[in-house]
Backbone bond lengths (Angstrom), bond angles and torsions (degrees), N, CA, C in turn:
res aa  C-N    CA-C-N  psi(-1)  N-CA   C-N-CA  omega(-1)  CA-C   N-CA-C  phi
1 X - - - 1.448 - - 1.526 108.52 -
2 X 1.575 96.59 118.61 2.220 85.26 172.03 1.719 103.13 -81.09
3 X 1.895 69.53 -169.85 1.788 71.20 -169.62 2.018 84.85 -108.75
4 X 1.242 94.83 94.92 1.829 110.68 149.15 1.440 90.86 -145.62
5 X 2.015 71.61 170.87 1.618 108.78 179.78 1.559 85.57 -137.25
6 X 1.664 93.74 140.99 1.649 109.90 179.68 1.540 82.05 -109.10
7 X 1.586 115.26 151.48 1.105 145.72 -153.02 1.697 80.46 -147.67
8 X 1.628 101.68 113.75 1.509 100.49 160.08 1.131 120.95 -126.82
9 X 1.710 125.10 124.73 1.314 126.29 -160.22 1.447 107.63 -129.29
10 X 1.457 99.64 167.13 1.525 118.56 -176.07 1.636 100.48 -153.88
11 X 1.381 124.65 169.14 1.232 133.56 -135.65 1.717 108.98 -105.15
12 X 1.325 94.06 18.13 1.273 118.97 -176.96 1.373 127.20 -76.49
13 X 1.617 129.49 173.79 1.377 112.48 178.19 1.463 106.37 -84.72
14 X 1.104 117.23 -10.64 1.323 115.45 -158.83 1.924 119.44 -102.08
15 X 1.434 81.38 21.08 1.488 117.70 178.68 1.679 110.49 -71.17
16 X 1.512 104.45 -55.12 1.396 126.96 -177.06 2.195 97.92 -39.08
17 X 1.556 99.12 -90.24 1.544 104.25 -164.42 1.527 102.29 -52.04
18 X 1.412 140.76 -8.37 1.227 136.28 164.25 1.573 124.64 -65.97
19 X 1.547 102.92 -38.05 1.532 120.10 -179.53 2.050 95.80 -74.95
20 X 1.176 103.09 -60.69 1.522 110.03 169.08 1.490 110.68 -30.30
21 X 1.180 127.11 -74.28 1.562 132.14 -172.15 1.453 101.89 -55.72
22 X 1.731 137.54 -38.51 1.421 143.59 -174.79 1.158 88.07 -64.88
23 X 1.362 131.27 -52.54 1.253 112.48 -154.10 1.738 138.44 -103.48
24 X 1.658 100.44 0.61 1.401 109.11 151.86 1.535 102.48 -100.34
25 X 1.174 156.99 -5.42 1.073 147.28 134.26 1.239 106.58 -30.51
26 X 1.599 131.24 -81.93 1.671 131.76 -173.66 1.830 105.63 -58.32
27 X 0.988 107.72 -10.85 1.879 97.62 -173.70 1.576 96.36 -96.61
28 X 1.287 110.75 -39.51 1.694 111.53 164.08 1.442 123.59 -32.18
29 X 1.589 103.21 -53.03 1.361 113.81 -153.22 1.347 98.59 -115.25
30 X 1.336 149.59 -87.79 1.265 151.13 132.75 1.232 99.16 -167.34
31 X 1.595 123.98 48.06 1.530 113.36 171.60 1.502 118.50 -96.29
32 X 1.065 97.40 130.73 1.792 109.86 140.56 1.885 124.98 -6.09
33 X 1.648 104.65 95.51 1.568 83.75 175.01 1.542 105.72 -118.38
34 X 1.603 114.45 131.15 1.445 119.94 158.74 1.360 113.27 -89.11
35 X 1.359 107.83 126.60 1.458 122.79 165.95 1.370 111.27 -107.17
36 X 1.576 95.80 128.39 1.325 112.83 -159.22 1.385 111.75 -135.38
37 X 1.376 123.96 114.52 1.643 134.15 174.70 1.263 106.21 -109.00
38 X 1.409 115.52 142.53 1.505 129.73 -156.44 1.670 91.42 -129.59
39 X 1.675 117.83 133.63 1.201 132.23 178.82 1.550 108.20 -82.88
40 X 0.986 140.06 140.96 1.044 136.99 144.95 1.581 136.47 -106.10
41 X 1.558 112.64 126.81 1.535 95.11 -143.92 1.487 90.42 -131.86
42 X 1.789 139.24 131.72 0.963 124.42 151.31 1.302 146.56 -105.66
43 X 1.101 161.85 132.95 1.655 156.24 -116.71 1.841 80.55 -125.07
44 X 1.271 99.17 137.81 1.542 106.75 156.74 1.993 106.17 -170.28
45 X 0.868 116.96 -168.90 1.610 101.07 -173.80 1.489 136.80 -86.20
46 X 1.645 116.05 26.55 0.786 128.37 128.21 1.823 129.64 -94.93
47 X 1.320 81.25 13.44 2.146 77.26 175.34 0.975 123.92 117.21
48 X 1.185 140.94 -143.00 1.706 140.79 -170.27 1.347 95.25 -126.55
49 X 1.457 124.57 126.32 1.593 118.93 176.40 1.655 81.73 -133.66
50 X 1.096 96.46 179.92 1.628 129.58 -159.18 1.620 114.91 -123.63
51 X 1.499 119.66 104.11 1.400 101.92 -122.37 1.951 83.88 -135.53
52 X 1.599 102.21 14.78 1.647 108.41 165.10 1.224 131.75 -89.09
53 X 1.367 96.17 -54.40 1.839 110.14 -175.59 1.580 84.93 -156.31
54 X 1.708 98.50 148.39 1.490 117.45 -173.22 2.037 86.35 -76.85
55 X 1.507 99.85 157.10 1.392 124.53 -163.21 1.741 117.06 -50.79
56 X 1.236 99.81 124.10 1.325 103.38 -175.08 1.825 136.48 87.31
57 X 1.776 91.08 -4.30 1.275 103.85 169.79 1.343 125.71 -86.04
58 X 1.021 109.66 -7.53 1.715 119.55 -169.37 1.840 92.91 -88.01
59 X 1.450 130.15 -48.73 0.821 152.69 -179.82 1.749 104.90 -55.84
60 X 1.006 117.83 -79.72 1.410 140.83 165.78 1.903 105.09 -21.27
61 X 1.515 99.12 -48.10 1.679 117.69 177.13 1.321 102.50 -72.84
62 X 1.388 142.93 -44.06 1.204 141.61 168.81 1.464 145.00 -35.50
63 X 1.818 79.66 -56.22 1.891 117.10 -165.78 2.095 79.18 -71.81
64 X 1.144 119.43 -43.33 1.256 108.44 -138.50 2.032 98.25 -96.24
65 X 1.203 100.51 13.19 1.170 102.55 -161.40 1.698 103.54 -108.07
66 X 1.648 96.04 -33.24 1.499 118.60 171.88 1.432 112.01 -71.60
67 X 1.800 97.26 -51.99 1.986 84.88 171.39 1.440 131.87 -61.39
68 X 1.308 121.64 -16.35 1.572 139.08 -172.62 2.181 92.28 -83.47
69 X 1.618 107.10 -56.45 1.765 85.48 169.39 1.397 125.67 -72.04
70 X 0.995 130.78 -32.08 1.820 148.82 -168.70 1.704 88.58 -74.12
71 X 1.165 128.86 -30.08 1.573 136.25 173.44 1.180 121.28 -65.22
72 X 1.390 103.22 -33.52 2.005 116.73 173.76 1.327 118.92 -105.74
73 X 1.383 97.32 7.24 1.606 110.74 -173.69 1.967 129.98 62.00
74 X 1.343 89.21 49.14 1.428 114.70 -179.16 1.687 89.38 -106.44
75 X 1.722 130.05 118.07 1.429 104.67 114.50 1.029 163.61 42.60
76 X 1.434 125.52 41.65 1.626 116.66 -152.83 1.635 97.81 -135.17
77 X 1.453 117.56 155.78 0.838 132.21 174.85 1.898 120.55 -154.79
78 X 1.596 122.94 132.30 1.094 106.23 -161.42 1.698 99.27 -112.19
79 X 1.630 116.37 147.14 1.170 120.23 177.35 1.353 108.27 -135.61
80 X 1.212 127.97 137.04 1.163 145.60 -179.37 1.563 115.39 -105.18
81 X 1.418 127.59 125.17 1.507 139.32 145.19 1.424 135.13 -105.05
82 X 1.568 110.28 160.27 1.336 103.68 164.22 1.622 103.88 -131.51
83 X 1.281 114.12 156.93 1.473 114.70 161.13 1.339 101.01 -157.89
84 X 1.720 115.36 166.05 1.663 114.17 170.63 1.064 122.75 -63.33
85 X 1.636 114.98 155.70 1.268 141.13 167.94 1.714 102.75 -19.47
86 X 1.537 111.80 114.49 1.857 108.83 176.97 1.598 110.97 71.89
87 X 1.736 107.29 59.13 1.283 120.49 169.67 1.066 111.85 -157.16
88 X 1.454 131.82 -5.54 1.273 120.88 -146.11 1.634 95.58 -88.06
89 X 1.624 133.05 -29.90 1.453 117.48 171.72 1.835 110.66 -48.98
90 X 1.034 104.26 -56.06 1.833 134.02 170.35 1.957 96.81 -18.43
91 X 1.395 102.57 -69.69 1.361 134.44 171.69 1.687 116.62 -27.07
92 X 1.762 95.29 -76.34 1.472 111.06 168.67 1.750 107.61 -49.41
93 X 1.019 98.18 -76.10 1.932 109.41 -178.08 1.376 109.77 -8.70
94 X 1.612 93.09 -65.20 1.882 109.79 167.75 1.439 118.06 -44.42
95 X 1.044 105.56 -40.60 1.499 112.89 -154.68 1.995 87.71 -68.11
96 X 1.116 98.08 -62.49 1.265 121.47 -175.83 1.594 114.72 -45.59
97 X 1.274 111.00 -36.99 1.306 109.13 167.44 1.732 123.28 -67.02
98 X 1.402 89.96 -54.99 1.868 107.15 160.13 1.367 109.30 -11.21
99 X 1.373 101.29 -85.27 1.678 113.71 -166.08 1.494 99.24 -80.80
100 X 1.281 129.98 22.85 2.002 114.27 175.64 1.992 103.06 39.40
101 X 1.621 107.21 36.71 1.588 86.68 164.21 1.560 115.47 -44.59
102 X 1.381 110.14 168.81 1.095 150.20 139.59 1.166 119.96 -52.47
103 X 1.291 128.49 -72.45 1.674 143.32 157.82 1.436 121.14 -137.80
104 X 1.374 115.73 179.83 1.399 141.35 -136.71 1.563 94.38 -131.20
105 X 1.377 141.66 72.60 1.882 134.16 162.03 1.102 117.83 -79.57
106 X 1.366 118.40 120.60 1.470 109.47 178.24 2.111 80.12 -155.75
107 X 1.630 82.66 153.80 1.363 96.88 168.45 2.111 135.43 -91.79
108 X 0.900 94.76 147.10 1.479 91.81 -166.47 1.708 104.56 -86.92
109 X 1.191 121.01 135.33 1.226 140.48 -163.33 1.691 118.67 -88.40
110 X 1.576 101.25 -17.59 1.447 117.03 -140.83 1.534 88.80 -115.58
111 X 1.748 99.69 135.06 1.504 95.26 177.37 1.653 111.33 -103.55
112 X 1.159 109.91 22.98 1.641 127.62 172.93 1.617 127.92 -154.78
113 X 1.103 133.33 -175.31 1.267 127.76 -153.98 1.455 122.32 -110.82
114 X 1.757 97.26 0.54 1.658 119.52 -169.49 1.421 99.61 -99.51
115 X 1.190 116.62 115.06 1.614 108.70 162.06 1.332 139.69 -35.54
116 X 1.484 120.55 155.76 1.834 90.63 166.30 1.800 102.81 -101.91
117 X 1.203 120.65 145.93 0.848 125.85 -159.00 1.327 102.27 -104.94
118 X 1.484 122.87 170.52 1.337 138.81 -31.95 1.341 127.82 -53.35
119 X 1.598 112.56 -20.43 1.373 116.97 -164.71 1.898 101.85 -99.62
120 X 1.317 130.80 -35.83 1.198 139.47 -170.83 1.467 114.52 66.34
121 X 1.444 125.18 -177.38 1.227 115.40 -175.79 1.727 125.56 -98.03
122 X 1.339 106.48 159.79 1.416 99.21 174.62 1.665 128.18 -43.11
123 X 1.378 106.94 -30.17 2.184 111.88 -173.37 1.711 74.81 -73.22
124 X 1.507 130.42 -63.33 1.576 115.04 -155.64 1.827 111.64 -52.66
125 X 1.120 85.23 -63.08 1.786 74.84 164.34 1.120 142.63 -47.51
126 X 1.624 134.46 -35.64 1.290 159.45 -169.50 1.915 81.50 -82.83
127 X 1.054 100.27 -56.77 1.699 95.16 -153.52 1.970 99.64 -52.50
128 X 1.692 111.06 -25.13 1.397 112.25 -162.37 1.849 90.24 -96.46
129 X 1.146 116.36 -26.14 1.511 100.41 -153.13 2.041 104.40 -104.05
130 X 1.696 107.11 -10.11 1.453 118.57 -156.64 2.089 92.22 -83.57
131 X 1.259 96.51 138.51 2.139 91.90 172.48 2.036 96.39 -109.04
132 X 1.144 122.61 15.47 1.334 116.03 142.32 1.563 120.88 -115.12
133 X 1.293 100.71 166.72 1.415 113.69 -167.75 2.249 116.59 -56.34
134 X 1.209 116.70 90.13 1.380 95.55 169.81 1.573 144.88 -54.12
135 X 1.115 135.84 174.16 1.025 120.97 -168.37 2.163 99.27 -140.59
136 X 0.822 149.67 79.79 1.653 135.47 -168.21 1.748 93.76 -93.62
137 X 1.439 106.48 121.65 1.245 113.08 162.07 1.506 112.64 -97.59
138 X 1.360 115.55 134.96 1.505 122.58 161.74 1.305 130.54 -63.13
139 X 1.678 111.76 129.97 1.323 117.69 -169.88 1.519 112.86 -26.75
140 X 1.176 141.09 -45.97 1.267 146.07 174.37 1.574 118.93 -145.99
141 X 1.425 82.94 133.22 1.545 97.46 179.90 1.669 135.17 -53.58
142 X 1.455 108.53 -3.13 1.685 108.48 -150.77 1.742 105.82 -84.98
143 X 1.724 90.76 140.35 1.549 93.57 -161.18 1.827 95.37 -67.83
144 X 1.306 96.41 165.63 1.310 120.81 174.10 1.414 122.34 -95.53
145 X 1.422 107.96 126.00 1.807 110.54 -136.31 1.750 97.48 -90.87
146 X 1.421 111.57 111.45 1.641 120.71 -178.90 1.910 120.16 -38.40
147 X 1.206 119.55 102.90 1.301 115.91 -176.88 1.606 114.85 -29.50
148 X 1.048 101.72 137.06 1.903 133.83 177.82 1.720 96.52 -50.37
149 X 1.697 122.80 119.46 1.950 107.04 170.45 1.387 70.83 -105.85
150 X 1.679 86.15 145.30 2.092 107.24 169.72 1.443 75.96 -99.69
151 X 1.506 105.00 161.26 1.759 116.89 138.45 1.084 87.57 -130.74
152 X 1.543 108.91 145.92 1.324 135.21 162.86 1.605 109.11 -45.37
153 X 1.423 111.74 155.85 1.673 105.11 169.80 1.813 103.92 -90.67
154 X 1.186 97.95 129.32 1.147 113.06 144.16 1.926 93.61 115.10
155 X 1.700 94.44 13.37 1.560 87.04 178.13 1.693 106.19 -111.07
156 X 1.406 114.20 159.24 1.355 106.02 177.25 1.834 114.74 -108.16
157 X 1.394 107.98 159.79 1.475 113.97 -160.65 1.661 113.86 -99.75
């Protein structure tokens, strides 16, 4: 196993606390992070269109994700894929095998615990189909504030 962390992104907001978690993770440890956006492209009879983010944004999400670690002096390197429509966990997995990561960061999209169905999301898949360890960070990090104890006046604790 080397020492990277694949960073898997999409053009999303929820990109940010994912790059965050990659990257005191790699400053922790001193690994290697590839950030990696996967195209998704489908063929039908007008042709192969590109059916993730309009052109150059996936890329654009990458470049800028590497300069923000390579800025703190983390390691970074950006890789780009494509595969068809309902591969892109498939994609990562690969990717992941490629380089013998360590682990799998990617951010979770979902503001609940139910899939969307029929197809579900890329972390649910990755989490069933990946043979290294994943990692799904939540859209945002902020702790969850410990319930309020009243005591009554005049009682003791």
């Amino acid at each position: 196993m080397s020492k990277t962390i694949l960073l898997a992104v999409d053009t999303t907001s929820h990109t940010t606390a994912a790059a965050d978690m990659a990257r005191d993770l790699a400053a922790a440890t001193g690994d290697r992070v590839v950030v990696l956006h996967v195209h998704e492209f489908a063929v039908g009879r007008f042709g192969r269109i590109q059916v993730d983010c309009a052109d150059d944004e996936g890329e654009k999400v990458v470049a800028e994700i590497v300069d923000r670690l390579t800025g703190v002096g983390v390691d970074a390197r950006a890789d780009i894929r494509k595969t068809p429509v309902g591969h892109i966990a498939r994609t990562i997995a690969g990717v992941a095998d490629e380089f013998d990561v360590r682990m799998i960061v990617l951010g979770s999209g979902s503001a609940h615990d139910v899939p969307r169905l029929p197809f579900g999301s890329v972390s649910l898949r990755l989490l069933h189909t990946a043979t290294t360890p994943v990692l799904i960070v939540p859209k945002s990090l902020v702790p969850v504030p410990e319930p309020a104890v009243t005591v009554p006046v005049g009682a003791t604790s």
